[in-house]
C-alpha positions as CSV (number, residue, x, y, z in Angstrom):
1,X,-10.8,-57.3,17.4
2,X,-11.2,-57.6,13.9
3,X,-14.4,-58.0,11.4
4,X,-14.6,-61.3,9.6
5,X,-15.1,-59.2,6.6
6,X,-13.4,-58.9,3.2
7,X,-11.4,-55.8,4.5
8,X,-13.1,-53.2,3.1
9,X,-14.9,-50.7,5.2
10,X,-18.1,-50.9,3.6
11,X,-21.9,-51.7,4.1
12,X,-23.6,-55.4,4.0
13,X,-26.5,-54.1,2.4
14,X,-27.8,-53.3,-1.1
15,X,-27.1,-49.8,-2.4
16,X,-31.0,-49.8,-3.4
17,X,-31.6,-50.1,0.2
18,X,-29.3,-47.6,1.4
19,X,-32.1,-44.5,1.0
20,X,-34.8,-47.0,3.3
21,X,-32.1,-47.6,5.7
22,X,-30.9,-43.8,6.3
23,X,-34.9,-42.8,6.4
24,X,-35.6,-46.2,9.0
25,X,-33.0,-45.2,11.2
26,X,-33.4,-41.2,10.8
27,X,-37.5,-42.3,12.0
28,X,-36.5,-44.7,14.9
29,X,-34.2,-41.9,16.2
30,X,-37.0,-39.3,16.2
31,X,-39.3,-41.9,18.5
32,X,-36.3,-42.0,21.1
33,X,-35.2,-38.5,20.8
34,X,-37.0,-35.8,23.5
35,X,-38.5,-33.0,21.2
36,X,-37.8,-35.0,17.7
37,X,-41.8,-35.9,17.9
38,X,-43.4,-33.0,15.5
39,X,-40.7,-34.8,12.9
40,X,-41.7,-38.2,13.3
41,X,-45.1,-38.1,10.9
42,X,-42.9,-36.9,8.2
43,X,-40.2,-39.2,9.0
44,X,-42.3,-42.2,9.0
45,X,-44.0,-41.2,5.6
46,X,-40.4,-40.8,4.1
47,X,-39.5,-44.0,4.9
48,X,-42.4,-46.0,3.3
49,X,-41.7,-44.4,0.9
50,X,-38.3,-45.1,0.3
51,X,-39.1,-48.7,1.6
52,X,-41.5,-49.2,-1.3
53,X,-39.4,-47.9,-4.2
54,X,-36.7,-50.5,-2.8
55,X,-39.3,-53.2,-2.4
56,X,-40.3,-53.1,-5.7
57,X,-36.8,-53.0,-7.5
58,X,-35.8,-56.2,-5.7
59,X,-38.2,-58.4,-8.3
60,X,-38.3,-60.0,-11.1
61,X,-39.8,-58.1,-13.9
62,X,-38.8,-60.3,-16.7
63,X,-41.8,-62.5,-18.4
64,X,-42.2,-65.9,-17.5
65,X,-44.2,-68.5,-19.2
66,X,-43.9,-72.4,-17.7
67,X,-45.0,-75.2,-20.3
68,X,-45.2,-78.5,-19.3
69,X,-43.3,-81.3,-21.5
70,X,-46.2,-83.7,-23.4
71,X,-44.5,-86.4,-22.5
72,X,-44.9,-86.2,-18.9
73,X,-48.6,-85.7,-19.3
74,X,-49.5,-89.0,-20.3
């Protein structure tokens, strides 16, 4: 079986979202995991945070002003 990919064993996934994936997963794990509990606090903090840092780099920060044309307005 092969992967419809381009050939390349790589990621489908933003490298800015690489951190917030390892931390999601690495959290998840420690809810399934006997004894991986007194981690999961810490785990789960981690991972917003890492989820906000990418959440906030995938906008647009450049300004944007929208003017209407005259014409249209009459």
């Amino acid at each position: 079986m092969q992967d419809a990919g381009d050939g390349m064993n790589g990621e489908d996934i933003p490298f800015r979202l690489l951190p917030s994936l390892v931390s999601g997963l690495a959290y998840l794990l420690s809810l399934k995991i006997p004894g991986g509990m007194e981690r999961t606090m810490g785990l789960k903090t981690m991972y917003e945070e890492d989820w906000q840092r990418a959440s906030e780099e995938d906008r647009e920060k450049a300004p944007v002003r929208f003017v209407p044309r005259q014409s249209f307005l009459r």
